[in-house]
C-alpha positions, 0 to 999 in steps of 0.5 A: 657519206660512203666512207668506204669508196673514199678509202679506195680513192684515198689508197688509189691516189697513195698507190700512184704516188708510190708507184711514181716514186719507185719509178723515179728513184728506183736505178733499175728497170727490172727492179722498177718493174717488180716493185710496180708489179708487188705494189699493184697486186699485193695491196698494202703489202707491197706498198709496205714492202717497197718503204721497207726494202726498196728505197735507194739510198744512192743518190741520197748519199746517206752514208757519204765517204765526204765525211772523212773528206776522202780526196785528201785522204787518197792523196795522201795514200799516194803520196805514201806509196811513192810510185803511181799505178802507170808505174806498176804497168809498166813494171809489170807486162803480165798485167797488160790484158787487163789495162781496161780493169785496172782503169775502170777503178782507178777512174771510177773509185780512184783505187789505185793498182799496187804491187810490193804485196805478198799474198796468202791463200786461205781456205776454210776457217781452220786456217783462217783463223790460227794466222789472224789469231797470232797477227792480232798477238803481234800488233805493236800499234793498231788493229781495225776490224769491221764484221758482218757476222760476229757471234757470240762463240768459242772463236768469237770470244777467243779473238775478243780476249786478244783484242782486249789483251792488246788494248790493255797493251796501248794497241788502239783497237777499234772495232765496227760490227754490222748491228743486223749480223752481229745482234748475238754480240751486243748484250754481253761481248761488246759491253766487256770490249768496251770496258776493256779499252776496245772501241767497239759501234754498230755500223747503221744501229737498227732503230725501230722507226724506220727500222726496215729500211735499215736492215736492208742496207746492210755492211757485208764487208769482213776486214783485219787490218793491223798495224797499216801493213797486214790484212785479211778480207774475203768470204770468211765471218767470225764464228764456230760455223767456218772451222770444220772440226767435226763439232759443226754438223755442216761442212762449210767451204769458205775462201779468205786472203791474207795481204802484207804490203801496200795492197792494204792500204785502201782497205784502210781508207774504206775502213776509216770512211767506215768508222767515221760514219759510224763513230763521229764521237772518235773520228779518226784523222787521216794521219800517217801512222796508219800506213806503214811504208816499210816494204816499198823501198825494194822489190822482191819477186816473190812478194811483188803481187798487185793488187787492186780493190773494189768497193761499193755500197750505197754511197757509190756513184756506181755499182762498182764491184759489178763493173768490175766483174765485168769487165773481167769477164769481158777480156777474158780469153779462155777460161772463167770459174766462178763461185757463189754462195747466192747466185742471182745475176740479172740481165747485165751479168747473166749476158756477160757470161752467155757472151762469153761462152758462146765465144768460145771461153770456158764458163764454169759455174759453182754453186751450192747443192743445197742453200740455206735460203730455199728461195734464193736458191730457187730464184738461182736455178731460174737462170740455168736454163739460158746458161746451160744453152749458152755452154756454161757449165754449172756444177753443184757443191755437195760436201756441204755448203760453199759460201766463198766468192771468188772468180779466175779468169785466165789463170792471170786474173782472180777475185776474193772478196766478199759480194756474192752475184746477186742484186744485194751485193751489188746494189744493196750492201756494202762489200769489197773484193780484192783483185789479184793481178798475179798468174801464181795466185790465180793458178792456186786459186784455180786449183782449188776451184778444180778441186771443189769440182771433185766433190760437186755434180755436173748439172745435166742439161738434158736432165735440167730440161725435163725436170717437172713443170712444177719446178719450172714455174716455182723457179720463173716465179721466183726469178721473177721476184729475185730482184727484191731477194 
């Protein structure tokens, strides 16, 4: 018996069954056709890289939001908002161009368009961080944090020692950290949380058997909320790295929100959804006293921002962040600015952009000169040559790394949150972004967009098409391979 031939037919028959699988339950083409390809002509290896990486947890609702039984819990933020998101239309004309962005949440993720909110812009950690730090101080009832990245470091440790000194003040404190981002934090700092009355679990402990899979579905999101009425969400981890202070040898370029209003109230809902997932032992009820109301019964122009947010994870129907991109991109009328950390679009988003400028909208791309993922930004650079052709004008960030993710269109519309554009944020993760429906905001973000530009450089087409033709075909290479990045 030739035991070797009975191998190779045992791993033919394995290698179709797999690539039937990665056909079936892989949502995109361009994703299909890369795992196909991986698993062909990587033997072993890329059979071993799709069960690690590739597996679409979507349709399996593995992290479903039932657990929480969220319909109840979304007709009861409505309930306590008191007014609809017609309403707000209505009241607010300068929203009236974006009417299709606003219905594709509100009937896709059921996010509903709120007002009544004042907005803070918050640039880099250092001011970041000594407002969410005297926010922790103030809390009277409860604080919710749910983190990416959380080290073990000076700001890391200065915020634990507030959150324990608030739960030994009967705050309730729950905290959520992604098990993959946050693995500095789990011998000692989570340990003293817990003792300390804090409620501290990992989202998605990573586990050795399927341990792969696991860090590949990853909880992105980074939010502060307090006391039902107060948030922070945007690019921003909690660690030493986003406080430019001289002790950091690399000068990190991040963007952050602040919102006090009813605006938070949906941040409030993915969290519970969140912890509920994640703790099962203290599930928490869909109860009023998480949703403060108090700044509804009047209206103040000066903190009557609307806002709307978009979500999506694995447990999405849809990969809403993305349509909600664009669709903004598409009502767009005169200028889109566009900042990403990982840039690595694909077909639908990559299209969207080249449409948009070839109709006469401004494009403006900003992106890191240098990024910390070598073979991310080389699978990037594989999509400037359509883009530079179309108009897009593309600018590298050179002070020092640029991690924020925000996007202006038209001085009325703008986006800070935390997914990159890239297949992981979009497909991968789970992320949220907050959308600001107001022309003030939009110019201030604006501006810092602008004035991003003064330390960034202009890329070239001319200079970018004769580049060598090594580096052409590292970069088709490696887009080649984007989707799995």
């Amino acid at each position: 018996m030739n035991w070797t031939i009975i191998i190779e037919l045992l791993y033919v028959v394995i290698l179709i069954l797999v690539c039937l699988r990665i056909i079936y339950d892989t949502r995109s083409n361009i994703k299909t056709l890369a795992y196909l390809l991986f698993a062909i002509f990587v033997p072993v290896v890329g059979i071993s890289f799709y069960f690690s990486f590739g597996i679409n947890y979507r349709k399996r609702k593995m992290y479903s939001k039932k657990i929480i039984n969220d319909e109840r819990l979304l007709k009861r933020i409505h309930y306590i908002i008191n007014f609809s998101s017609q309403e707000v239309l209505k009241r607010k004309k300068n929203i009236d161009n974006e009417k299709e962005l606003v219905r594709l949440l509100l009937n896709n993720d059921v996010s509903p368009l709120i007002g009544h909110n004042e907005v803070k812009l918050l640039i880099n950690g250092e001011n970041k961080f000594p407002l969410v730090l005297q926010a922790l101080k103030n809390a009277k009832h409860h604080i919710h944090i749910e983190y990416y990245i959380y080290e073990n470091d000076a700001i890391g440790n200065e915020i634990k020692n507030v959150l324990i000194e608030k739960a030994r003040q009967g705050v309730e404190v729950r905290f959520l950290y992604d098990d993959f981002g946050s693995r500095s934090i789990q011998r000692k700092l989570v340990p003293e949380m817990r003792r300390n009355g804090v409620e501290a679990y990992p989202f998605y402990k990573i586990k050795f058997a399927p341990f792969a899979n696991r860090l590949n579905y990853r909880n992105h999101r980074k939010i502060i909320i307090i006391d039902g009425e107060a948030a922070f969400v945007g690019g921003i981890n909690i660690s030493n790295r986003y406080i430019n202070d001289g002790e950091e040898k690399l000068f990190w370029r991040d963007t952050h929100l602040y919102i006090h209003g009813p605006g938070i109230f949906y941040l409030q809902y993915l969290f519970m959804c969140d912890w509920n997932f994640c703790a099962p032992k203290s599930k928490m009820d869909a109860d009023f006293k998480y949703f403060n109301t108090k700044f509804i019964s009047s209206v103040n122009s000066a903190k009557d921002v609307a806002i709307q947010i978009a979500a999506s994870g694995p447990d999405s129907d849809h990969p809403s962040i993305l349509y909600s991109i664009l669709q903004a991109i598409n009502l767009a009328k005169e200028e889109i600015l566009i900042t990403s950390p990982y840039f690595i679009p694909g077909e639908s988003l990559t299209d969207a952009i080249i449409v948009a400028s070839l109709s006469g909208v401004k494009v403006k791309l900003l992106v890191p000169y240098t990024s910390d993922s070598i073979m991310v930004n080389t699978a990037a650079q594989s999509y400037y040559d359509e883009l530079l052709k179309a108009g897009v004008e593309i600018y590298l960030y050179k002070k020092g790394f640029i991690h924020a993710k925000t996007f202006v269109a038209d001085s009325n519309v703008s986006i800070v949150g935390t997914a990159n554009m890239d297949y992981r944020s979009f497909e991968l993760n789970f992320e949220v972004n907050a959308i600001i429906y107001d022309s003030n905001f939009s110019n201030e973000l604006r501006n810092a967009f602008y004035e991003d530009l003064q330390f960034s450089e202009k890329l070239n087409i001319t200079d970018w098409e004769n580049r060598s033709l090594y580096k052409k075909i590292i970069q088709k290479i490696a887009g080649l391979l984007s989707p799995l990045l």
